[in-house]
KEROSE-283988 format. One record per residue: residue number from 1; x, y, z of N, C-alpha, C in turn; residue in one letter; chain. Coordinates in steps of 0.001 Angstrom, whole numbers, plus 500000, padded with zeros to 6 digits. Last residue first. Layout:
N
     n     n_px     n_py     n_pz    ca_px    ca_py    ca_pz     c_px     c_py     c_pz   res   chain
   NUM        X        Y        Z        X        Y        Z        X        Y        Z     a       A
...
//
This chain:
215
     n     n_px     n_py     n_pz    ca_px    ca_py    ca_pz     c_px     c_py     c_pz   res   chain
   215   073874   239437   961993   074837   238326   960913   076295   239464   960392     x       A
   214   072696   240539   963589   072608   238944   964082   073226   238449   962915     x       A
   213   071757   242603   963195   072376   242695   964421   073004   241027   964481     x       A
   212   068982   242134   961286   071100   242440   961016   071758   242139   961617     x       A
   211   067579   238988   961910   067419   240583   962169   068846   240672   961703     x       A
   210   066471   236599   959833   067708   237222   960399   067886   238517   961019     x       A
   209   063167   234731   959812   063939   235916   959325   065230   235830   960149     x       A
   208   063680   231388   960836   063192   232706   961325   063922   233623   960385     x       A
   207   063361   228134   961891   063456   228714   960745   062454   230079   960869     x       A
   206   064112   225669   964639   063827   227079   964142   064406   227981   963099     x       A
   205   065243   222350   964389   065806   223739   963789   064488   225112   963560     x       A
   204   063692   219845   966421   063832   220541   965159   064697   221891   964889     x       A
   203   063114   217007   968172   063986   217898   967883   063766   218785   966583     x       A
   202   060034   215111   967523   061001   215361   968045   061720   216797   967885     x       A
   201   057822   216324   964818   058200   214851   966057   059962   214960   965985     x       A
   200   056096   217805   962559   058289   217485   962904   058382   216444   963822     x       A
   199   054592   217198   959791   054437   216342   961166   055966   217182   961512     x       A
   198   054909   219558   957629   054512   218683   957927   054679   218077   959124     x       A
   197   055853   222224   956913   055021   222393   957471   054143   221021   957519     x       A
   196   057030   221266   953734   057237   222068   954775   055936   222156   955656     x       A
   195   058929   218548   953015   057847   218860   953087   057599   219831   953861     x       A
   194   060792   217342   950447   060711   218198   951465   059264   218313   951677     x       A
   193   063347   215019   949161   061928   215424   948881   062055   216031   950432     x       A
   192   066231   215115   947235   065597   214444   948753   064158   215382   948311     x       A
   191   068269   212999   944384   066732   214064   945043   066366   213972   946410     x       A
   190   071366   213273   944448   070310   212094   944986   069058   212864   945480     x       A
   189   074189   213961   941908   073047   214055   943433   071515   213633   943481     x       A
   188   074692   213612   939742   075356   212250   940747   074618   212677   941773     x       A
   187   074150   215493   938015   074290   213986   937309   073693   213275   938442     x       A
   186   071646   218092   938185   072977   217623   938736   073221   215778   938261     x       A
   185   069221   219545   937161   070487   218997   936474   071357   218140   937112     x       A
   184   068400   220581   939537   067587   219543   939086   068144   218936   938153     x       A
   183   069458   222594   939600   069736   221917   941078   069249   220182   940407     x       A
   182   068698   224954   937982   069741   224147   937554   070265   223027   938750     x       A
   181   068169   227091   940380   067677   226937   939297   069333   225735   939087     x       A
   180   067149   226277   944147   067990   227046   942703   067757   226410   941229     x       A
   179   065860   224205   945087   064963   225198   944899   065999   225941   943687     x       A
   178   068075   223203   946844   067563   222318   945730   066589   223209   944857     x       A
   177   068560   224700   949053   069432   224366   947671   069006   224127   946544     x       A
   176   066459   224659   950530   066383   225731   949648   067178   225472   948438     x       A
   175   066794   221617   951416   065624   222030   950757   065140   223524   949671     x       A
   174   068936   222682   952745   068984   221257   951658   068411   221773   950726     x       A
   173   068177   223535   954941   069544   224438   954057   069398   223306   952799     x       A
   172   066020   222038   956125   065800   223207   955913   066623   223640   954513     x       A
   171   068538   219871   957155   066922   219447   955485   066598   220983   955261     x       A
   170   071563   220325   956708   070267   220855   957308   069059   220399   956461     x       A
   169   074386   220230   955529   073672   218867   955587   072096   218998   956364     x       A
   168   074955   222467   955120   074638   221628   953535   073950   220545   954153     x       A
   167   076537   223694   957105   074955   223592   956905   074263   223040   956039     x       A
   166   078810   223604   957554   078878   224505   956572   076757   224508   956477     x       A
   165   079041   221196   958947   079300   222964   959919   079315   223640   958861     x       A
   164   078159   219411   957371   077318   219535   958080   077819   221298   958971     x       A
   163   080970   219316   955566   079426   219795   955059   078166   220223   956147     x       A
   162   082275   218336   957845   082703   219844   957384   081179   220550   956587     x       A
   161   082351   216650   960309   081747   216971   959258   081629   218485   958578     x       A
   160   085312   215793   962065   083983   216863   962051   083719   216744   960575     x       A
   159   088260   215822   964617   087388   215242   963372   086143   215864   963139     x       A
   158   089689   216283   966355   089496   217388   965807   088599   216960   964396     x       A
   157   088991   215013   969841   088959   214998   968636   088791   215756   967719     x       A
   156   090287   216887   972818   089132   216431   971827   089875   215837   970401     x       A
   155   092003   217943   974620   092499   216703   974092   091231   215805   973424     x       A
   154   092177   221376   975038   091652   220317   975140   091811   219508   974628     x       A
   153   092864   224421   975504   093675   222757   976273   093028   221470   976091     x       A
   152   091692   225867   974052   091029   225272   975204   091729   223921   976034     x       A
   151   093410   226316   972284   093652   227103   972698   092316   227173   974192     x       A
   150   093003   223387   970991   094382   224028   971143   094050   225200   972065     x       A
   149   090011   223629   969843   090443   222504   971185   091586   223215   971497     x       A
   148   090384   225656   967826   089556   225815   968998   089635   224938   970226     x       A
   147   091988   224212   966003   092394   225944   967006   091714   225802   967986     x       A
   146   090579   222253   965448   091980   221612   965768   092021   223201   966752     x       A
   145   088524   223813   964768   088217   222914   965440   089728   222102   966494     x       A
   144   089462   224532   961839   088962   225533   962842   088968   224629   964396     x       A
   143   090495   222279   960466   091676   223596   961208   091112   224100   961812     x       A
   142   087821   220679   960408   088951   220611   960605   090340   221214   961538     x       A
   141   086910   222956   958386   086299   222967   959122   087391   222444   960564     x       A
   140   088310   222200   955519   088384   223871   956111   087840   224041   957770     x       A
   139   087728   219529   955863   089583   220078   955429   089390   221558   956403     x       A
   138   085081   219533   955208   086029   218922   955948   087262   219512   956366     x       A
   137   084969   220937   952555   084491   221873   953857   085047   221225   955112     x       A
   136   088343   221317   950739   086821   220249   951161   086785   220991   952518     x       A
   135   090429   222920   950459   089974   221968   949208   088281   221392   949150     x       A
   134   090367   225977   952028   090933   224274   952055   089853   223971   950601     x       A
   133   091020   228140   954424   090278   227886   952949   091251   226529   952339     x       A
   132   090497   230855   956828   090720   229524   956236   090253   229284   955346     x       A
   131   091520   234311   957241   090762   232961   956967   091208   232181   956572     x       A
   130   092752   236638   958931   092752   235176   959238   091656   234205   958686     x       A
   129   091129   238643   959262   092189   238954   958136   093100   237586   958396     x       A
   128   088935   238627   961056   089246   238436   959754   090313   238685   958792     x       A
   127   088902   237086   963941   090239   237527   963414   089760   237563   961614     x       A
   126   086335   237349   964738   087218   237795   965573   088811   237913   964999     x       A
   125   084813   235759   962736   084261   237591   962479   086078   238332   963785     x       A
   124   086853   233689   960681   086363   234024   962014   086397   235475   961878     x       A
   123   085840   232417   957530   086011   233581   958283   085975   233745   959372     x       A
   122   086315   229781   955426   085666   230277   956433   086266   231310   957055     x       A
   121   085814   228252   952315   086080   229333   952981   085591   229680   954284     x       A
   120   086460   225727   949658   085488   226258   951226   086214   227239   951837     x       A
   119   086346   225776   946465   087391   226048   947892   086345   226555   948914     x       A
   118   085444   223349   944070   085310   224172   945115   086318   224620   946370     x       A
   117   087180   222937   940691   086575   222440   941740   085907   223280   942922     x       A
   116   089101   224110   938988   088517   223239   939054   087984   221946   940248     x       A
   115   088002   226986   940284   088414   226697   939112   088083   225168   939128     x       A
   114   087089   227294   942528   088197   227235   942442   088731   227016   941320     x       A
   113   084497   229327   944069   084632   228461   942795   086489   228487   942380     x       A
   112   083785   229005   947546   084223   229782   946045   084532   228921   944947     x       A
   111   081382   229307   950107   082036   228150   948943   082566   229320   947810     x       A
   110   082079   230626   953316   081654   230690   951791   082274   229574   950512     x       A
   109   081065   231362   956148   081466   230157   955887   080995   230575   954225     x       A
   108   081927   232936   958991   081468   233893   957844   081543   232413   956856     x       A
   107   080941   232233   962369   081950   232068   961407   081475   232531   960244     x       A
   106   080916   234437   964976   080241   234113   963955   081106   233803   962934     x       A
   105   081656   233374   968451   082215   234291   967246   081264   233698   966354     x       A
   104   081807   233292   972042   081355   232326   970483   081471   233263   970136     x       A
   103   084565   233174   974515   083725   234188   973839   083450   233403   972507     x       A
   102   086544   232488   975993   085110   232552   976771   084396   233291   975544     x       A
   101   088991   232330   974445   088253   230373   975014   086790   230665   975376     x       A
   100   089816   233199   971860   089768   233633   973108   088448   232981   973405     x       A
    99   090091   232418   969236   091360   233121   970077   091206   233203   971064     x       A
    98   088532   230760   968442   090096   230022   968258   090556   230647   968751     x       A
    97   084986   230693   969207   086078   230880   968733   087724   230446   969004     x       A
    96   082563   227987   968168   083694   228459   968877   084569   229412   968323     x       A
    95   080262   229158   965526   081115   228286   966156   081717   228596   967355     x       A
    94   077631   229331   963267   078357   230159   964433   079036   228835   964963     x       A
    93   077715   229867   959671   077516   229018   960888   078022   229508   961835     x       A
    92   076245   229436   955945   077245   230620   957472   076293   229591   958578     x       A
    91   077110   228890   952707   076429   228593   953875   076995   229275   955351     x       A
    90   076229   228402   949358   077119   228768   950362   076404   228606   952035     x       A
    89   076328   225292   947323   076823   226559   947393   077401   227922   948852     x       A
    88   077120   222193   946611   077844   223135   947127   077598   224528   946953     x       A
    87   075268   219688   947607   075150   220163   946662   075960   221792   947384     x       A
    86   075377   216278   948531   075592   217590   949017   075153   218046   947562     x       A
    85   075119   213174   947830   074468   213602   949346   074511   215274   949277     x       A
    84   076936   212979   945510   075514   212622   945979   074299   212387   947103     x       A
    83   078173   216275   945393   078255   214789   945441   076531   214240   945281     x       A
    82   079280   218905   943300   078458   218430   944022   078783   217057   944283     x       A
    81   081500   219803   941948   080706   221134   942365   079437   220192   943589     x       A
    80   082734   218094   940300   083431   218336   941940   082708   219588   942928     x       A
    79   081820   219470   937718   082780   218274   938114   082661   218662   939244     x       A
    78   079553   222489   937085   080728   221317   936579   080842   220346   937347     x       A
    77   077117   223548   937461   076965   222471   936608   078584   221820   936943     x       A
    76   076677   225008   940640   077508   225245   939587   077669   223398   938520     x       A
    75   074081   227617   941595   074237   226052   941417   075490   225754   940119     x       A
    74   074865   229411   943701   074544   229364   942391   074724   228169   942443     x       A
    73   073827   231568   947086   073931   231225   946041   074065   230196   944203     x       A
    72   072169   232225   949122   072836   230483   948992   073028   230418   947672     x       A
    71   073298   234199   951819   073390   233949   950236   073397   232260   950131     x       A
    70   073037   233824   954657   072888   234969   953407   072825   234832   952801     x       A
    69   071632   231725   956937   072198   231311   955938   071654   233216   955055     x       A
    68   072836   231091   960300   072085   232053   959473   072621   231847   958074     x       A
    67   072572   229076   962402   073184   228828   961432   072408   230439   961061     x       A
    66   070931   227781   964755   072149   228842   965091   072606   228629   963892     x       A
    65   068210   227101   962975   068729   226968   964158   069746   227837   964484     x       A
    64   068297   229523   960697   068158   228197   961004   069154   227061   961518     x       A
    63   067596   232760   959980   068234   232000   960613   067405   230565   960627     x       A
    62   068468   234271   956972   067419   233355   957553   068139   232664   958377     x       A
    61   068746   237393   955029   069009   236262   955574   068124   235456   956690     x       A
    60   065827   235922   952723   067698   236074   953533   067436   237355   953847     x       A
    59   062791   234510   952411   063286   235605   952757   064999   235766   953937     x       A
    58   062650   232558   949099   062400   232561   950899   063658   233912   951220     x       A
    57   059774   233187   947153   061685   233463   947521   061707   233715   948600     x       A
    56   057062   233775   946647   057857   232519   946945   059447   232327   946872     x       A
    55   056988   236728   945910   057137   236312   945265   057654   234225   945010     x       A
    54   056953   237993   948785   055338   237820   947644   055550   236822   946524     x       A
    53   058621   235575   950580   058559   236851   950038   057446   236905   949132     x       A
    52   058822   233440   953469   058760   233680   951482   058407   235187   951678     x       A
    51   059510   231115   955993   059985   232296   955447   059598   232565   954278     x       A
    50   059020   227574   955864   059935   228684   955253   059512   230379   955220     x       A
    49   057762   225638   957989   057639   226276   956839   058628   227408   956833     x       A
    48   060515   222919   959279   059184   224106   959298   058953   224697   958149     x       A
    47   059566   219210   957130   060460   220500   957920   059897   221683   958218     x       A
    46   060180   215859   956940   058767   217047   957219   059774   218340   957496     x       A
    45   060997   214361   953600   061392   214904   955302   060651   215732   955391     x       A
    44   062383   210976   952081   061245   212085   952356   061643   212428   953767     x       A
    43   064351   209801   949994   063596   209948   951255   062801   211112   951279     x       A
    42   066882   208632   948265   065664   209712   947884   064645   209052   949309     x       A
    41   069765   207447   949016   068341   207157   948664   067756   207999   948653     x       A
    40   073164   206358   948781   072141   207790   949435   071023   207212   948756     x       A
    39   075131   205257   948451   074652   204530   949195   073724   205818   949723     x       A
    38   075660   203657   945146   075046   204483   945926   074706   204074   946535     x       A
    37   078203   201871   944358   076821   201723   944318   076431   202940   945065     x       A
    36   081449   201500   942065   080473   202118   943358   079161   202246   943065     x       A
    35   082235   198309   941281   081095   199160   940553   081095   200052   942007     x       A
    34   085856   197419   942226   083455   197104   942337   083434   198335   942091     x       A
    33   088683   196374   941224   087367   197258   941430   086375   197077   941152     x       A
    32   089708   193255   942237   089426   194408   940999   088213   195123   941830     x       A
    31   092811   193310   944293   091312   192798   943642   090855   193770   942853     x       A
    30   095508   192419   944154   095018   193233   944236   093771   193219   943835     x       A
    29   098062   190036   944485   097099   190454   945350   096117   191725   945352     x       A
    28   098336   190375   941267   097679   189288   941918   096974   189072   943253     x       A
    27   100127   192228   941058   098532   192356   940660   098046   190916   941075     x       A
    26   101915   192378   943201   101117   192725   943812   099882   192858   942476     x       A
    25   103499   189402   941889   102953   189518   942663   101845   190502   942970     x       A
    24   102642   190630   938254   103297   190610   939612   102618   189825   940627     x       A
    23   101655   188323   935296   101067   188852   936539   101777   189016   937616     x       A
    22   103859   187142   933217   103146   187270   934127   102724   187932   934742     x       A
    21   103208   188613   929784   104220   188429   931028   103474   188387   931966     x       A
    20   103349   187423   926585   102588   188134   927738   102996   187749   929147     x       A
    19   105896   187468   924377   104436   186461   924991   103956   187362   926269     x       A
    18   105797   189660   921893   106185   189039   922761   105282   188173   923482     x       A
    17   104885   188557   917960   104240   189726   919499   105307   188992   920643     x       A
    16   107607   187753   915416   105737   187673   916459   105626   188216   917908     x       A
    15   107185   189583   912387   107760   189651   914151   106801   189342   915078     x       A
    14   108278   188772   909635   106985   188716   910053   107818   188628   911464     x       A
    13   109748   188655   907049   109687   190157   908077   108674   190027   909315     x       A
    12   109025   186275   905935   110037   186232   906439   110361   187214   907269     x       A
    11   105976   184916   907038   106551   186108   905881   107673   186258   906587     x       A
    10   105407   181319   906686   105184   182481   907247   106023   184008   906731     x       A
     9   103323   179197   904676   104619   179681   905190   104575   180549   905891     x       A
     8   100606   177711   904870   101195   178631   904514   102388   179051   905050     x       A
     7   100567   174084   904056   100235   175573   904938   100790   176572   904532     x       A
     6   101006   172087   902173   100055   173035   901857   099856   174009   902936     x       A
     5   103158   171137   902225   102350   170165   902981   100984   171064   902813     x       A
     4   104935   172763   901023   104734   171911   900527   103377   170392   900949     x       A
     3   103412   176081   901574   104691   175594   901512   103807   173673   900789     x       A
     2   101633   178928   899865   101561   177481   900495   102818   176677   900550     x       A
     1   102034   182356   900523   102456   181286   899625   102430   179968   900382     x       A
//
């Protein structure tokens, strides 16, 4: 209804919004979040040729370098199953052992599906009824490493790439990953390209059947 100067009046039930309250201190010191950018790139890598079976299924278990990989089992579509450098299935590695300072042990290293998300698993073959199992191969890798300086008196750093002692980070262990079915789905992981049996120059990982005796 137009009052007398012709605006409209306002509705007598009418509740106007509170006014908008300043900005705390700490949102003011807090900057806004940047876009994360990827910082992995699609590259290219020469590596040895693989091991195959009649059927081009490279032949487990397979040692590469001191790693023997058994099962690399399943590529899992959900959330937290991969990044954009890794892709999580399983992987075995030899390490130090944690109980007794003069003797290497074979660590048994398995990704399980945690429901929501992955649990890294590792096995020392010298105490199995002692495994570890953490959130992130970091995490699981970590405790092994913290034992193994501890019971070598040693005042090392217990820091460590957990993906890399799980072998995820091997172009060889990469290159089969990626080979599983459904690898090529993944949202957030970053294609690496392989080449087997191209130039190596320098250092490389021997890629060999597994005799038993040896896993």
């Amino acid at each position: 209804m137009a009052g007398p100067s012709g605006l409209y009046a306002p509705n007598p039930g009418f509740i106007p919004p509170p006014a908008p309250r300043p900005p705390s201190e700490a949102q003011r010191q807090t900057k806004p979040k940047r876009l994360k950018a990827h910082t992995v790139t699609s590259r290219s890598f020469s590596i040895p040729m693989v091991p195959r079976d009649k059927k081009g299924k490279p032949m487990l278990p397979l040692n590469v370098g001191i790693m023997t990989v058994i099962n690399l089992g399943d590529v899992c579509m959900r959330e937290h199953f991969h990044t954009e450098r890794y892709i999580f299935p399983v992987g075995y590695e030899r390490y130090l052992s944690t109980v007794d300072p003069n003797i290497e042990v074979v660590y048994h290293c398995t990704i399980l599906d945690g429901g929501d998300g992955p649990k890294f698993q590792i096995v020392p073959s010298d105490v199995p009824d002692r495994p570890v199992i953490a959130g992130t191969a970091t995490g699981a890798w970590s405790n092994i490493v913290k034992q193994a300086n501890a019971i070598r008196n040693r005042q090392h750093s217990n820091s460590v790439s957990g993906p890399d002692f799980f072998g995820l980070g091997q172009n060889t262990i990469k290159h089969l990953i990626q080979e599983l079915p459904n690898a090529d789905r993944l949202r957030d992981y970053v294609w690496q390209n392989f080449v087997e049996g191209g130039p190596l120059g320098g250092r490389h990982a021997a890629v060999i059947p597994a005799l038993p005796e040896e896993y």
